[in-house]
Biopython code that builds the backbone (N, CA, C, O; Angstrom):
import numpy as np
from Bio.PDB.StructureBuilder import StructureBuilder

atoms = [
    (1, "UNK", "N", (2.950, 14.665, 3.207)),
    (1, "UNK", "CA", (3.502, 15.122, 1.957)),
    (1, "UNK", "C", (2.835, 14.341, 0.826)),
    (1, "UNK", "O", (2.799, 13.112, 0.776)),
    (2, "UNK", "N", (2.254, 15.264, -0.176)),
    (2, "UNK", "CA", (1.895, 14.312, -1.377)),
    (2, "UNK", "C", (2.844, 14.159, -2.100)),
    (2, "UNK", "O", (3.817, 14.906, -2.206)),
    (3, "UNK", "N", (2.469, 12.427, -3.074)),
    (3, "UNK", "CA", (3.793, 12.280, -3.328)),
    (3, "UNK", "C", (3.294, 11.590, -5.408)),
    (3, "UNK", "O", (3.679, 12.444, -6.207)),
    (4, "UNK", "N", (2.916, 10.909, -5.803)),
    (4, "UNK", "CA", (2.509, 10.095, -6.186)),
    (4, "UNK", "C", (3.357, 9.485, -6.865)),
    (4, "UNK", "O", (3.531, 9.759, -8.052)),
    (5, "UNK", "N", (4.135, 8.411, -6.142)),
    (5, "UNK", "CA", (5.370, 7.265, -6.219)),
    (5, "UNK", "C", (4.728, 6.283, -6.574)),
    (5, "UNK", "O", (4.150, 5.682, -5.669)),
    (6, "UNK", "N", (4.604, 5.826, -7.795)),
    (6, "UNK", "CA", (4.650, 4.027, -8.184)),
    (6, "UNK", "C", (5.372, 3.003, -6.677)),
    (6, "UNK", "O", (6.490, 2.873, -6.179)),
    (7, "UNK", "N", (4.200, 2.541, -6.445)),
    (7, "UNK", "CA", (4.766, 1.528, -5.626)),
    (7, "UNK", "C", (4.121, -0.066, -5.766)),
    (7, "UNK", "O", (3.067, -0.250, -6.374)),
    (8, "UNK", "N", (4.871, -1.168, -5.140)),
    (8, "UNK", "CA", (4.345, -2.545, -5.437)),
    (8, "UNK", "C", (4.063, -2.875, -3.915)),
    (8, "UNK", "O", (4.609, -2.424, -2.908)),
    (9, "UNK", "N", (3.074, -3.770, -4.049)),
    (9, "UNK", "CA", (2.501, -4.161, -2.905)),
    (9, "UNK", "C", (2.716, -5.321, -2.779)),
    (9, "UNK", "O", (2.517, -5.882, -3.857)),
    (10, "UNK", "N", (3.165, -6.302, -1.667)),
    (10, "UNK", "CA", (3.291, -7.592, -1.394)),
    (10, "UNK", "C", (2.606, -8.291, -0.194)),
    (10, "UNK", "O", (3.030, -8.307, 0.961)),
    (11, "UNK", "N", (1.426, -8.891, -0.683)),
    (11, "UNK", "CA", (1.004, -9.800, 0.841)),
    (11, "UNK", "C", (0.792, -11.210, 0.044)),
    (11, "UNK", "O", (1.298, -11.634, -0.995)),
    (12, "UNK", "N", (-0.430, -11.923, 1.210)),
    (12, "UNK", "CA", (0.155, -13.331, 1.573)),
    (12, "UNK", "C", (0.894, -14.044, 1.557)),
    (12, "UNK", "O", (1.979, -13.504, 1.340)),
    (13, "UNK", "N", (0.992, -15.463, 1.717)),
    (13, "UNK", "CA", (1.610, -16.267, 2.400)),
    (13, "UNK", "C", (3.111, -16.204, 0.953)),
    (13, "UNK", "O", (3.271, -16.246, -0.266)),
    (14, "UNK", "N", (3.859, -16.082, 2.248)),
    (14, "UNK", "CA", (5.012, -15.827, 0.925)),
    (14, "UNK", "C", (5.287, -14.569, 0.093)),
    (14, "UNK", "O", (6.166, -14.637, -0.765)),
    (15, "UNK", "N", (4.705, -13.586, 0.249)),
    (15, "UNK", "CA", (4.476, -12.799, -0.565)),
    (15, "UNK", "C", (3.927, -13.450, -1.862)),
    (15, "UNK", "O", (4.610, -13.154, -2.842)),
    (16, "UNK", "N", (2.845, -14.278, -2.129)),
    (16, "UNK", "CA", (2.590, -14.753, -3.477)),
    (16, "UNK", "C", (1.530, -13.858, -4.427)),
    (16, "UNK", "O", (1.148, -14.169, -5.555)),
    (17, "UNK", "N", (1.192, -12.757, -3.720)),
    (17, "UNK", "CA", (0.141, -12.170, -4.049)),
    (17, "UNK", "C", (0.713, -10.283, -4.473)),
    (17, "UNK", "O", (0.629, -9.559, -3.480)),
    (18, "UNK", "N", (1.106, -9.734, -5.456)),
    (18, "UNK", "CA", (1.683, -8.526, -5.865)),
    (18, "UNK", "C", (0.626, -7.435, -6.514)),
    (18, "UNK", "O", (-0.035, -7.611, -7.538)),
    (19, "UNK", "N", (0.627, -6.485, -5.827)),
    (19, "UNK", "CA", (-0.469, -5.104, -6.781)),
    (19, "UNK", "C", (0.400, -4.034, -6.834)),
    (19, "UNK", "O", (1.218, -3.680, -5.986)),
    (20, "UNK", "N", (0.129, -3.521, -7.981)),
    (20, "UNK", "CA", (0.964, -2.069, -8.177)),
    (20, "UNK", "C", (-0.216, -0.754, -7.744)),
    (20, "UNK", "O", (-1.339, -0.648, -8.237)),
    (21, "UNK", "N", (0.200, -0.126, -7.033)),
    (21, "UNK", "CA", (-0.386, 1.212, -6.532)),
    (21, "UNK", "C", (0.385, 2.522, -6.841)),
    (21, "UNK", "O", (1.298, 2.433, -7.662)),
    (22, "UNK", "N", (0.219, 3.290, -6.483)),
    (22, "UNK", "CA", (0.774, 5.013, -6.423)),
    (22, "UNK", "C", (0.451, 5.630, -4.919)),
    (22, "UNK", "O", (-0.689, 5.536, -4.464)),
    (23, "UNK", "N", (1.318, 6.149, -4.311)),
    (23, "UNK", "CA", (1.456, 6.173, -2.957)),
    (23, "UNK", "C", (0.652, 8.149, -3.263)),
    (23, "UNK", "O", (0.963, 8.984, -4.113)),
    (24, "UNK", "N", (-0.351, 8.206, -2.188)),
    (24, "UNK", "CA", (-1.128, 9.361, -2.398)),
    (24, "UNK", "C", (-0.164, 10.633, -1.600)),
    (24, "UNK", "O", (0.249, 11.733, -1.965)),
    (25, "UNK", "N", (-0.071, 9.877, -0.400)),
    (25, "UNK", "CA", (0.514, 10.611, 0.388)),
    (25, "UNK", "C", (1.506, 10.091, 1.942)),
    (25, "UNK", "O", (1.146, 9.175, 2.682)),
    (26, "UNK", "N", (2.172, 10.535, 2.049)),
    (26, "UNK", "CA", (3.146, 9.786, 2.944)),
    (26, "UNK", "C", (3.485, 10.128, 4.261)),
    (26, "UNK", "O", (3.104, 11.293, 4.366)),
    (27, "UNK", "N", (4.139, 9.673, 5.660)),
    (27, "UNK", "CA", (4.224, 10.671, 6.298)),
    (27, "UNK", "C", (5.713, 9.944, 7.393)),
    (27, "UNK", "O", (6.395, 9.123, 6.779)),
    (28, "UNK", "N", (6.047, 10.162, 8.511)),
    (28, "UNK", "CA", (6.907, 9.051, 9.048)),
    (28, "UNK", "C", (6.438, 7.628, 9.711)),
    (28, "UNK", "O", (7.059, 6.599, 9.977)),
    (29, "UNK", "N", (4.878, 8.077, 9.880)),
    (29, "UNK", "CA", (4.253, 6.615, 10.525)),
    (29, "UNK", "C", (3.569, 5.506, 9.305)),
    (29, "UNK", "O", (3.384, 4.292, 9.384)),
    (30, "UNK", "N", (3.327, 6.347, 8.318)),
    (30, "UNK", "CA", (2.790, 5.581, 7.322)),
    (30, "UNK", "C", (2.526, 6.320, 5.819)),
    (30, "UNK", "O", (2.988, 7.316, 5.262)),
    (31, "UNK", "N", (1.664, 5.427, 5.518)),
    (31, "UNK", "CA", (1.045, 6.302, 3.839)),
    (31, "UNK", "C", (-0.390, 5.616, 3.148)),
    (31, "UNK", "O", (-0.762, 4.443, 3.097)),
    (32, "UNK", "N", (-1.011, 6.879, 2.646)),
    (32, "UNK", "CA", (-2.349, 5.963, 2.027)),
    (32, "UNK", "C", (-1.987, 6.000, 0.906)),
    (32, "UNK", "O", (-1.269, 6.946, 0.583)),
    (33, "UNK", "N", (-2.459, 4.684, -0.397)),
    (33, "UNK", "CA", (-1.943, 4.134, -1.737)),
    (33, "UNK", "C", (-3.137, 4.005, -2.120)),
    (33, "UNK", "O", (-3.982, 3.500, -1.381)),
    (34, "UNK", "N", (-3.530, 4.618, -3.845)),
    (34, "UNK", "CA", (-4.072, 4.276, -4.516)),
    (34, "UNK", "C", (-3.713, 2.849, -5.303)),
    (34, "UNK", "O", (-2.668, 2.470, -5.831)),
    (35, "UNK", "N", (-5.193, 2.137, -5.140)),
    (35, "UNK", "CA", (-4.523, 0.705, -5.749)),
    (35, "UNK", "C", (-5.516, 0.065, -5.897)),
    (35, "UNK", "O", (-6.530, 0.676, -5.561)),
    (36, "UNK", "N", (-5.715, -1.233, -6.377)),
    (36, "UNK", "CA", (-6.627, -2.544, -6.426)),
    (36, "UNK", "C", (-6.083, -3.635, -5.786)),
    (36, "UNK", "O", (-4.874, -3.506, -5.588)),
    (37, "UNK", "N", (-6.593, -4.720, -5.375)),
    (37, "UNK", "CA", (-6.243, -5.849, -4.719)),
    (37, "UNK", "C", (-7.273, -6.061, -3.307)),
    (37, "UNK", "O", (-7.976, -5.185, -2.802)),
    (38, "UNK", "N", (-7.147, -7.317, -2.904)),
    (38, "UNK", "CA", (-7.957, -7.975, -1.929)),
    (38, "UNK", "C", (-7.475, -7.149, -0.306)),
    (38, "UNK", "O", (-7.494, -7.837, 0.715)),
    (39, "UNK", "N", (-7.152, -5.967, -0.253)),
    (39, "UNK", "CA", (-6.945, -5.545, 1.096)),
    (39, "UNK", "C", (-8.434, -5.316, 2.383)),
    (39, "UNK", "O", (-9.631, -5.030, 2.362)),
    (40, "UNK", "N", (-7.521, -5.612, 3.223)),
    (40, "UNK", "CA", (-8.725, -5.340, 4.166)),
    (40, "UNK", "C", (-7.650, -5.356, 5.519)),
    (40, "UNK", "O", (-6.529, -5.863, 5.576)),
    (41, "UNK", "N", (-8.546, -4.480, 6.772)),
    (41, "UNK", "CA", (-7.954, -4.257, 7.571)),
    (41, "UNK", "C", (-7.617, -5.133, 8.612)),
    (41, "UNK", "O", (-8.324, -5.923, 9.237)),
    (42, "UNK", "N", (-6.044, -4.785, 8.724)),
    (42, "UNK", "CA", (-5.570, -5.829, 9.518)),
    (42, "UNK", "C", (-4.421, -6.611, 9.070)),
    (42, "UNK", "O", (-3.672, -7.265, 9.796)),
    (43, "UNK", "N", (-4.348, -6.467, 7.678)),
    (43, "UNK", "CA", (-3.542, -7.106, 6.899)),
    (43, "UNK", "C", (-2.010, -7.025, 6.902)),
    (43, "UNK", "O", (-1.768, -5.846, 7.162)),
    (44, "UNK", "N", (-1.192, -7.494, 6.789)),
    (44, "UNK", "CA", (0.066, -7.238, 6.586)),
    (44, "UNK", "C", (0.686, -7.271, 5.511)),
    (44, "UNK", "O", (0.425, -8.283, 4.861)),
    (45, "UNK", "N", (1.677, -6.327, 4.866)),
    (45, "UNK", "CA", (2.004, -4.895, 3.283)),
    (45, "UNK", "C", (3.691, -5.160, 3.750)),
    (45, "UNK", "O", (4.370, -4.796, 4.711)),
    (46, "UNK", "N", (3.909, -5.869, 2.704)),
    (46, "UNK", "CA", (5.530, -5.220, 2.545)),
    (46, "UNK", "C", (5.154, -4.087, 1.480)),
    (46, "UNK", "O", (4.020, -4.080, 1.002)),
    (47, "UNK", "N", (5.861, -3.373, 1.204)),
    (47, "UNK", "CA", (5.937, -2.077, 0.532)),
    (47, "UNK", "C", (7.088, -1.873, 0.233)),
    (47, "UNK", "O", (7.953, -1.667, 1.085)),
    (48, "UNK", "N", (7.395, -1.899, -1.481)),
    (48, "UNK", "CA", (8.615, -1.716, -1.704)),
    (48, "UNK", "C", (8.453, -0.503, -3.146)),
    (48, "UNK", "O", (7.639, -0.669, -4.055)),
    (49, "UNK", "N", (9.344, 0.584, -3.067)),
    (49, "UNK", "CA", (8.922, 1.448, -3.584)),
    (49, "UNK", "C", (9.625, 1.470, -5.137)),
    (49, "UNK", "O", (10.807, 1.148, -5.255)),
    (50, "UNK", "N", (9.247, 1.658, -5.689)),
    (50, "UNK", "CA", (10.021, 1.957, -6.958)),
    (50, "UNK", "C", (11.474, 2.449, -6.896)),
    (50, "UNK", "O", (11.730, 3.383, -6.136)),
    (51, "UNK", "N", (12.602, 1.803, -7.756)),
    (51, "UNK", "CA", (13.658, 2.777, -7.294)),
    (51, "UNK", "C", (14.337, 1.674, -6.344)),
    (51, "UNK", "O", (15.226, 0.853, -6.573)),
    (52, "UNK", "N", (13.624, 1.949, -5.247)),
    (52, "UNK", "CA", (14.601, 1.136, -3.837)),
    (52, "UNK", "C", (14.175, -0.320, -3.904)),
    (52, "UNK", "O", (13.668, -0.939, -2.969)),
    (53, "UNK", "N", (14.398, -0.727, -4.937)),
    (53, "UNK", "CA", (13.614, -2.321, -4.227)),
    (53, "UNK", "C", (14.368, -3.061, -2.970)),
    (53, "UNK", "O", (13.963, -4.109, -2.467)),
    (54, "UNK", "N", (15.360, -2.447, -2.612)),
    (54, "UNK", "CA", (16.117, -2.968, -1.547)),
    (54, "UNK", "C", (15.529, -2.429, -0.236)),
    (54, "UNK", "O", (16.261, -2.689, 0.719)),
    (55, "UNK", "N", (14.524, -1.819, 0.053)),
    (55, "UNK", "CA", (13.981, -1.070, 1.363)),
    (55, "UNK", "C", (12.701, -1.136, 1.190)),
    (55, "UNK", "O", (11.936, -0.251, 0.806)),
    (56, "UNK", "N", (12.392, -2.681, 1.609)),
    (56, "UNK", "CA", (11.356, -3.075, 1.878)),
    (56, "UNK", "C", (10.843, -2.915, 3.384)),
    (56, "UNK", "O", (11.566, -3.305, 4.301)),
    (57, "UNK", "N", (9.837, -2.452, 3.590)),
    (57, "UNK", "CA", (8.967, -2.057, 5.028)),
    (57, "UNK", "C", (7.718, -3.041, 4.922)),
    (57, "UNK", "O", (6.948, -3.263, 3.988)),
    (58, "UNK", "N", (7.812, -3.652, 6.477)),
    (58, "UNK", "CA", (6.026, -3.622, 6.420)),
    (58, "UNK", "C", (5.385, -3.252, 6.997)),
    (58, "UNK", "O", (5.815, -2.920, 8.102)),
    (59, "UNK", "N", (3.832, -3.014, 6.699)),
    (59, "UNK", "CA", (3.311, -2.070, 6.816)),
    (59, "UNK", "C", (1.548, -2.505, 7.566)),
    (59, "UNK", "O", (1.000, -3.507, 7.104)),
    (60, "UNK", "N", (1.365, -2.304, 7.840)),
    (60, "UNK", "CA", (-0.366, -3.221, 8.281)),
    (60, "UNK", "C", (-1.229, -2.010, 8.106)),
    (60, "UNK", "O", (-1.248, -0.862, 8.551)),
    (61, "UNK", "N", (-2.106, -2.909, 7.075)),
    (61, "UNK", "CA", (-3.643, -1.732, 6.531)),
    (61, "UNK", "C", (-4.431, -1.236, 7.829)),
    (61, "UNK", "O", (-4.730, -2.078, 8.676)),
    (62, "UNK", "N", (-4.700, -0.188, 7.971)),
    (62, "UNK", "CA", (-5.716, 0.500, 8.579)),
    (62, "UNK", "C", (-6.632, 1.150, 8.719)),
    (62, "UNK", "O", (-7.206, 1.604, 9.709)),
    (63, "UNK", "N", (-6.857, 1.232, 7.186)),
    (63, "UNK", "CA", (-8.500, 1.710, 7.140)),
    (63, "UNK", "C", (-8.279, 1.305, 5.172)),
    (63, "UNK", "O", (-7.263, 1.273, 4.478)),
    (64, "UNK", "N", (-9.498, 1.101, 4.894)),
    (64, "UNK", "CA", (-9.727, 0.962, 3.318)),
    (64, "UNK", "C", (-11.064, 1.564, 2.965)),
    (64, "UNK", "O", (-12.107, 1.656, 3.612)),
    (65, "UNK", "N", (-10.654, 2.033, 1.481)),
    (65, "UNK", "CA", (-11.885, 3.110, 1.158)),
    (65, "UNK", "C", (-11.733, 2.958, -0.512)),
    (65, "UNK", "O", (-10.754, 2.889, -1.255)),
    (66, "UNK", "N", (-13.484, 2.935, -0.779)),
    (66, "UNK", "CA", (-13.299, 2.496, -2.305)),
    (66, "UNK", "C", (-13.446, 3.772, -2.946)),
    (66, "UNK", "O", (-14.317, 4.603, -2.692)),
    (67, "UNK", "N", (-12.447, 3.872, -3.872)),
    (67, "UNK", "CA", (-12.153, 4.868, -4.629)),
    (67, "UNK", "C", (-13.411, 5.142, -5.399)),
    (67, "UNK", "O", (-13.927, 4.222, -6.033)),
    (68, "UNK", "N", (-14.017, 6.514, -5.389)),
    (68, "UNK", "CA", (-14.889, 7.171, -6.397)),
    (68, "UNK", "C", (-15.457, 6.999, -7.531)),
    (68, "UNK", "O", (-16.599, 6.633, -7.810)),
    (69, "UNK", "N", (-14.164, 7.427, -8.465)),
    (69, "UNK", "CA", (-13.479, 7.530, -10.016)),
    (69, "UNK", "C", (-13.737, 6.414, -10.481)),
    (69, "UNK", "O", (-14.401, 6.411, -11.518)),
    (70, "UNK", "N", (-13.303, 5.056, -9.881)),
    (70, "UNK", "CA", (-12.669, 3.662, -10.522)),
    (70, "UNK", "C", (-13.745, 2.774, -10.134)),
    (70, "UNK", "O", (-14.589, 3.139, -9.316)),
    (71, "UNK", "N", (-13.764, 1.699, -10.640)),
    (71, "UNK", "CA", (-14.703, 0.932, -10.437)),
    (71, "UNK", "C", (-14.171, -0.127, -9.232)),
    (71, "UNK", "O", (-14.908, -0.367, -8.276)),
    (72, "UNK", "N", (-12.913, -0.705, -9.348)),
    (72, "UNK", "CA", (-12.223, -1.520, -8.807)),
    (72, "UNK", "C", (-11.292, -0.967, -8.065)),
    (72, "UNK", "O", (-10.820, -1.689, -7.187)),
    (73, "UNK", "N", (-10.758, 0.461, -8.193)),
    (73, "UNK", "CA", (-9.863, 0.931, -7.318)),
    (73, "UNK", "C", (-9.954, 1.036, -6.069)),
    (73, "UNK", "O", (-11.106, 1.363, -5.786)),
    (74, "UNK", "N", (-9.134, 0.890, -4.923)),
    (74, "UNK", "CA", (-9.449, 1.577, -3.359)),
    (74, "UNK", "C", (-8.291, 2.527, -2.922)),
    (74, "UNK", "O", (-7.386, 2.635, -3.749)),
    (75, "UNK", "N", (-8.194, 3.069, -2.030)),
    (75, "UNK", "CA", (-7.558, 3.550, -1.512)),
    (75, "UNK", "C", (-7.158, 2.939, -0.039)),
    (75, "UNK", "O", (-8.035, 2.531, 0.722)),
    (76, "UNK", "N", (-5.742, 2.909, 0.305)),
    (76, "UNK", "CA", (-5.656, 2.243, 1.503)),
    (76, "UNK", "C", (-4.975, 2.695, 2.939)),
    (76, "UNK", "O", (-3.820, 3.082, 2.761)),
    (77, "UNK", "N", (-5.228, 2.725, 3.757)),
    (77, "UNK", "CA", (-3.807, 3.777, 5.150)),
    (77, "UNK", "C", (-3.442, 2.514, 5.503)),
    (77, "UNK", "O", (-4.105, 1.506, 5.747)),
    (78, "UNK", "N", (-1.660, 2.860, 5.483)),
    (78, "UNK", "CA", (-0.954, 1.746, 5.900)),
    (78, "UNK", "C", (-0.261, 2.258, 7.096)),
    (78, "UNK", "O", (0.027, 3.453, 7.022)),
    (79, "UNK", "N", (0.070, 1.663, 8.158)),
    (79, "UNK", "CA", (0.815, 2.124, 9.021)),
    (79, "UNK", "C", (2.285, 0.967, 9.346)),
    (79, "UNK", "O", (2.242, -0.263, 9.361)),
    (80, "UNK", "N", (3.409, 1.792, 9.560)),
    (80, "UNK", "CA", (4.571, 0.839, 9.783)),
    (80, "UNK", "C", (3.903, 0.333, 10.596)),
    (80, "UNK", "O", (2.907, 0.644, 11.249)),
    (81, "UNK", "N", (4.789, -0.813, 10.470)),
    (81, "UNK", "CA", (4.754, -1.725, 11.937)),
    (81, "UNK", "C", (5.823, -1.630, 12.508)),
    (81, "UNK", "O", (6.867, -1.849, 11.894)),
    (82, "UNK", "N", (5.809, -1.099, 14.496)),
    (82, "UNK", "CA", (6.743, -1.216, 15.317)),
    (82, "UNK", "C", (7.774, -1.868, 14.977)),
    (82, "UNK", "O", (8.710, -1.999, 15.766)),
]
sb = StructureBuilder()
sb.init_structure("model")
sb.init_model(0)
sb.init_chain("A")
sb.init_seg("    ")
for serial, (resi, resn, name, xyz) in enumerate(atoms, 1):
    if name == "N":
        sb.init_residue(resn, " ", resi, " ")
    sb.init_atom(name, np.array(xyz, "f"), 0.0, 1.0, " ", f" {name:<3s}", serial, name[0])
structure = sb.get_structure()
């Protein structure tokens, strides 16, 4: 389902590290996010969506792809984690 939901991104240690994205498209196993930040695969994504900040998921990157359009943008597939 496309969606394009403002969402915030949270990794490292602590969550000390925050990017705001827009969720492209979504599905029950995961979702790819337009965004910027240091991702790479393998990583581990809390994901907390606009709205719900109380339903936080995490999520581990699985593929990254640099956006077209943007100079700095990527695009990212996140998949829940079990």
């Amino acid at each position: 389902m496309r969606v394009g939901m403002p969402v915030r991104l949270r990794l490292g240690m602590l969550d000390s590290v925050e990017e705001k994205g827009a969720i492209v498209d979504i599905s029950e196993r995961g979702m790819s996010v337009h965004c910027h930040g240091p991702f790479r695969v393998g990583m581990k994504v809390r994901v907390i969506l606009e709205g719900a900040s109380d339903d936080v998921k995490v999520y581990h990157v699985v593929w990254v792809r640099k956006a077209e359009s943007s100079g700095q943008a990527l695009y990212i597939g996140l998949e829940l984690k079990p």
